[in-house]
C-alpha positions in Angstrom: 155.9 32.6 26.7 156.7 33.7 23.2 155.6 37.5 22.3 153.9 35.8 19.8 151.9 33.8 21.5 153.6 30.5 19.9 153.2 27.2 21.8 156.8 25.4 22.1 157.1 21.4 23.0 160.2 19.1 23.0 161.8 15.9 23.3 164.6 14.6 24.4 167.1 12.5 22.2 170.0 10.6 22.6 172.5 12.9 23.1 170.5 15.9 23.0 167.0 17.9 22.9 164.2 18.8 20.4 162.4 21.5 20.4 159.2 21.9 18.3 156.9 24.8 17.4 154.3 24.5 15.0 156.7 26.3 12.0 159.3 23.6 12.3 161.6 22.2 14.8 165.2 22.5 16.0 167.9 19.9 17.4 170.8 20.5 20.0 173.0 18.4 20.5 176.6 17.9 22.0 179.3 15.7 20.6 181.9 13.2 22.0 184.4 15.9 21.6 182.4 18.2 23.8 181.2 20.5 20.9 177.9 22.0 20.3 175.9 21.7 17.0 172.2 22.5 16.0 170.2 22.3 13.6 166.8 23.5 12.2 164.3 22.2 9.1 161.2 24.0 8.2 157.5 23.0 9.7 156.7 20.1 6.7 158.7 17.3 7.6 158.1 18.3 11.3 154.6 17.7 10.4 155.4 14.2 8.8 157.1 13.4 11.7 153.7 14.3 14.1 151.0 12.8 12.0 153.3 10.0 11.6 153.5 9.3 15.2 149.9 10.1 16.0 149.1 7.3 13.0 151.5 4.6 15.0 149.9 5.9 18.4 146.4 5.5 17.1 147.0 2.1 15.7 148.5 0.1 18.7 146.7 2.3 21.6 143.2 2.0 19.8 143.2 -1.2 17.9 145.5 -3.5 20.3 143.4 -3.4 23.4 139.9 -3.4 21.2 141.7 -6.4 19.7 141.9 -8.2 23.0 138.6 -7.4 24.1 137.0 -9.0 21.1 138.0 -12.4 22.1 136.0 -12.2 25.6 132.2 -11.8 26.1 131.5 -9.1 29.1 128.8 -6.7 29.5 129.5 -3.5 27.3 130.6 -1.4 30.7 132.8 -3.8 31.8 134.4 -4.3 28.1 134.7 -0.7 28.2 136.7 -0.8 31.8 138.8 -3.3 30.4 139.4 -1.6 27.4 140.2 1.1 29.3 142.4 -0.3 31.5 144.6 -1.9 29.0 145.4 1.0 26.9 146.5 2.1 30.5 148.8 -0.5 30.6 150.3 -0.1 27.4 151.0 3.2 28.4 152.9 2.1 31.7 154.6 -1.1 29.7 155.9 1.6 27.3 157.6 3.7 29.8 158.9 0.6 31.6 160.5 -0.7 28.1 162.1 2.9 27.7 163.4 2.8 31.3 165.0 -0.4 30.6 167.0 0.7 27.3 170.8 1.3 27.7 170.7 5.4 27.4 167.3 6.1 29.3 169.5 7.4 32.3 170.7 10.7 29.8 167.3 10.3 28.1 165.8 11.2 31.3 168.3 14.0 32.4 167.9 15.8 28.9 164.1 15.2 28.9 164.0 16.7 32.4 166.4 19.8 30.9 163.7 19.7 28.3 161.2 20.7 30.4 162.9 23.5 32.4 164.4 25.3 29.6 160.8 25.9 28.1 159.4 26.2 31.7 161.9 29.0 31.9 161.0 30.9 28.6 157.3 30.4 29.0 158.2 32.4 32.1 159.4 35.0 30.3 163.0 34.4 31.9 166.0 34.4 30.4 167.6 31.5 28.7 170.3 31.5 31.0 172.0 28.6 33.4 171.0 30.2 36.3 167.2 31.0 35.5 166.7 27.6 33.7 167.9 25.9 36.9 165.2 27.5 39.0 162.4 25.5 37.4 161.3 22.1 38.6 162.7 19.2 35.8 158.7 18.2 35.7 156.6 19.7 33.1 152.4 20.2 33.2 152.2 20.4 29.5 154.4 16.9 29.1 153.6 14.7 26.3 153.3 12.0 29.0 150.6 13.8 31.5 148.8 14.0 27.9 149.1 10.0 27.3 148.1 10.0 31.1 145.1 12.2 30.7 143.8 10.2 27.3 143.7 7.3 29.2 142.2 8.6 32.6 139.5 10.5 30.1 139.1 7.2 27.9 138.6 4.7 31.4 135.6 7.1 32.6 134.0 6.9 29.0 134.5 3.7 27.4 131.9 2.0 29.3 129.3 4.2 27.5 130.3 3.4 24.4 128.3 0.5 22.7 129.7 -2.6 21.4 128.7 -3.1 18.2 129.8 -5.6 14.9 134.1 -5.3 14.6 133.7 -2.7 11.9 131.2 0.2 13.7 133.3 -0.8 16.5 136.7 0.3 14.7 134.6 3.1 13.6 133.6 4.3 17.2 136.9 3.7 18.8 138.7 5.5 16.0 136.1 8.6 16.6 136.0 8.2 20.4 139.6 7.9 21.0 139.9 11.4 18.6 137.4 13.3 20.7 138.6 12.1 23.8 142.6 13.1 22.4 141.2 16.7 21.6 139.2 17.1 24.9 142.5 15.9 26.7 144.8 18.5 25.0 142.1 21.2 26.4 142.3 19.8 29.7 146.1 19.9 29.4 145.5 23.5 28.5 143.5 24.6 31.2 146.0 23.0 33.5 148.6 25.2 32.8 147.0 28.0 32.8 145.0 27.2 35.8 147.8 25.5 37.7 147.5 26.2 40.7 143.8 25.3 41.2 142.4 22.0 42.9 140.8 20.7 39.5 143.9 21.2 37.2 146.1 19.7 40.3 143.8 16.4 40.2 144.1 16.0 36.6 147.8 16.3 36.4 149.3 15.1 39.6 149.3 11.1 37.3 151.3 12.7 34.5 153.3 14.5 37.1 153.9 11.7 39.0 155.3 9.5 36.0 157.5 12.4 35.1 159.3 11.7 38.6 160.6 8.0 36.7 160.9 9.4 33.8 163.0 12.8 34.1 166.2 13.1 35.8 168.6 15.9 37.4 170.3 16.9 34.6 173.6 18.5 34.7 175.1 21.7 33.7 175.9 20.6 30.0 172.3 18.9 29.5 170.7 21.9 30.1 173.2 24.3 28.0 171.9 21.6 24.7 168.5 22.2 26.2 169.5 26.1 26.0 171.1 26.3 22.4 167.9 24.0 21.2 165.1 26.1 22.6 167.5 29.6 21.3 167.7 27.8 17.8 164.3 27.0 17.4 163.0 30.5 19.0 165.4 32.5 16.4 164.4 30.0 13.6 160.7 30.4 14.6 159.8 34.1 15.2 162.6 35.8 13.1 164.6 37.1 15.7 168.5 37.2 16.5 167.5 37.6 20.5 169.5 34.8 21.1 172.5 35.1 19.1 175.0 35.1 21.9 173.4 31.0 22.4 172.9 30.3 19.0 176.5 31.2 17.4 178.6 29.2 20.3 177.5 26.2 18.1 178.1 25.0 14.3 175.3 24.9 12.3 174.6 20.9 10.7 173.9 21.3 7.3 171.5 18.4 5.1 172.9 17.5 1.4 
């Protein structure tokens, strides 16, 4: 984990791997040429880039399946199951869809190289090949175990929520589906910290278990773009040349 106590998440992206802090985000990536380039902008559009996708998130997970359950006339618990239940599926249609796209096989591998490259450096191990490689490509604090736990959390109580006219019921979702994200993210917390207890186990063996479809073995040049991603955004993010040796083996992209 970072001396200074700074969370680090990622995705993987065609061709390479973002990593994200909260003071902005950096990009590794490896060209047809073989040849490594990074590249690092400062926290605001990084913050665009979140809210934005929270927005998008919010408006097909909340309002699709409230949507659908408008048109039917069930008791408010089983609305609330159903409700439940299909934000589930939009979840698991959404991973299917990705699974399906022409580069998901190297989307996988670099999302699994995703995962142990921070694994290793929350560790406090090195960022090298051979420590990265000890960690398992599956990741507790993965953005999927949190879609996982939102919806588990949301299925146990939407039934208690009551139906109301369309707009209170917007209103509720909205507000439900906030509290429920927030209580999830502290659940996702206490998982890692508390791995290797029963309770934390429960909660995250669904995410877990998804991650086995949707990260792969990557290879030795998947994980050094993982590396010179995580290096980039560490220097960029703390101030610190720690990883110089990583960071100048690639060119710098510049904007403009």
């Amino acid at each position: 984990m970072s001396e200074q106590d700074i969370a680090y998440g990622g995705q993987a992206v065609i061709g390479g791997v973002m990593i994200q802090s909260p003071k902005g985000w950096s990009l590794g990536i490896r060209d047809k040429n073989n040849k490594l380039h990074k590249y690092y902008e400062e926290s605001l559009l990084s913050k665009i880039m979140t809210y934005s996708f929270l927005i998008s998130v919010l408006l097909v997970f909340v309002a699709g399946p409230r949507l659908l359950v408008e048109t039917i006339n069930y008791s408010q618990s089983l609305t609330g199951v159903l409700e439940g239940v299909l934000r589930g599926l939009i979840v698991v249609v959404y991973i299917y869809l990705i699974g399906r796209t022409k580069d998901a096989q190297e989307l996988f591998e670099y999302h699994g190289a995703e995962h142990m490259t921070i694994a290793s450096y929350e560790a406090k191990k090195s960022l090298t090949m051979d420590d990265v490689k000890t960690f398992p490509k599956e990741h507790i604090r993965c953005g999927t175990s949190f879609l996982f736990l939102i919806v588990f959390i949301s299925l146990l109580t939407l039934p208690f929520i009551p139906n109301v006219n369309i707009v209170l019921t917007a209103v509720t979702r909205i507000l439900h589906v906030v509290v429920v994200s927030m209580l999830s993210y502290e659940v996702l917390k206490f998982n890692f910290a508390n791995s290797n207890s029963l309770i934390a186990k429960f909660f995250a063996a669904p995410g877990i278990w998804t991650q086995f479809i949707t990260t792969k073995k990557p290879s030795n040049d998947q994980i050094e773009v993982a590396i010179l991603s995580m290096a980039n955004c560490v220097e960029n993010s703390e101030n610190t040349k720690m990883f110089e040796d990583i960071t100048t083996q690639a060119s710098e992209v510049k904007v403009g």
